[in-house]
Residue, then its C-alpha position, 0 to 999 in steps of 0.5 A: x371540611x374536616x377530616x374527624x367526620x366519618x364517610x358515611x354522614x360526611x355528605x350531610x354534615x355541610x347541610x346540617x344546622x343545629x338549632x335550639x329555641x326557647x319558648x313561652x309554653x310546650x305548643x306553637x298552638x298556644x304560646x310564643x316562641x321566644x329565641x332561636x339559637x342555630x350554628x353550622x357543623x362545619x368549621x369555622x362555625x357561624x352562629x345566628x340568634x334573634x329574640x322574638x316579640x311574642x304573640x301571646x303573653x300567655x307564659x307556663x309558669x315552669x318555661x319562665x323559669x327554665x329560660x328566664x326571658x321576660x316577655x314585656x322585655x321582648x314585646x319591646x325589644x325582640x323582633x316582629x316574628x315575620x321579621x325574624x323567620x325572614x332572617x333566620x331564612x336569610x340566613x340559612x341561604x348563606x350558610x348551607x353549604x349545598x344545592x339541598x335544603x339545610x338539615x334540622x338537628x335538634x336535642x329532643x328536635x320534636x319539640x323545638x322543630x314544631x316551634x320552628x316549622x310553625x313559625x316559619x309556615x306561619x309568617x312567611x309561608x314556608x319552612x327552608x328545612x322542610x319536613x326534614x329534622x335529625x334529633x340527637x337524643x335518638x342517634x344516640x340511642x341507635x348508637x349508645x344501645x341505651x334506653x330513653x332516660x339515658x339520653x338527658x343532656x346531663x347524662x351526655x355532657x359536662x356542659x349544662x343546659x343554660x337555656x340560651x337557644x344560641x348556647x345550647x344550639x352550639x353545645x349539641x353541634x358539639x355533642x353531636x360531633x363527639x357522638x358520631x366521631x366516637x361511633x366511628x371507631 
């Protein structure tokens, strides 16, 4: 592993997977989940995306926009989402790089970790991270001293949401690495 991670979170960082979706509405309860987008923190990174079929076609009329996938296009060609949690599970075993469970790391991880463990809880019965789930806007918050409002992608990153899960999962790993190297120091 590299040496720009401090010793105090090094231990964790084999285990960390940053992990973005894109969804059909604002609850598990009530829209699909749409994509999931995750990569390691650790180098060389490895990346994991998949499309779902959705499981509702009822669609917020703001998230269609924000993310621009069409859910007739994925009832066609996205997979079933036991098909999918299965791989992103697959995946996940080859990937973390100890005997613990992986560590979700989220950008507002509230949201797109409720997605993510009711998906897999859902469909095949378990969630592989557990109830475990770091989110970067309040790390950033314990380390910047700034207020909520001041942790937007737009404030913390050059880089702007493009609403593509695997994009912006690799983009936060990358926001991450810089917050917690910078605090360091």
């Amino acid at each position: 592993m590299s040496d720009i991670w401090p010793d105090w979170i090094r231990g964790d960082i084999p285990r960390m997977v940053s992990v973005d979706v894109e969804t059909a509405g604002p609850n598990p309860a009530d829209y699909a989940l749409l994509s999931i987008g995750a990569c390691t923190l650790v180098d060389p990174r490895k990346e994991f995306y998949v499309e779902l079929k959705p499981i509702t076609m009822k669609a917020d009329p703001q998230a269609k926009t924000i993310h621009h996938l069409d859910l007739l296009e994925l009832a066609r060609t996205g997979e079933l989402p036991a098909q999918a949690m299965q791989l992103f599970s697959n995946w996940l075993d080859e990937v973390v790089l100890t005997d613990s469970h992986p560590l979700f790391l989220g950008f507002n991880a509230p949201f797109d970790w409720m997605f993510v463990c009711d998906y897999f809880h859902r469909f095949i019965g378990h969630n592989p991270f557990g109830h475990s789930a770091l989110d970067v806007k309040s790390f950033y918050m314990g380390f910047g001293r700034v207020e909520w409002k001041g942790t937007s992608m737009e404030k913390l990153s050059t880089t702007p949401l493009r609403h593509n899960a695997l994009d912006d999962a690799c983009d936060q790993a990358r926001l991450f690495k810089r917050i917690v190297t910078r605090s360091a120091v």
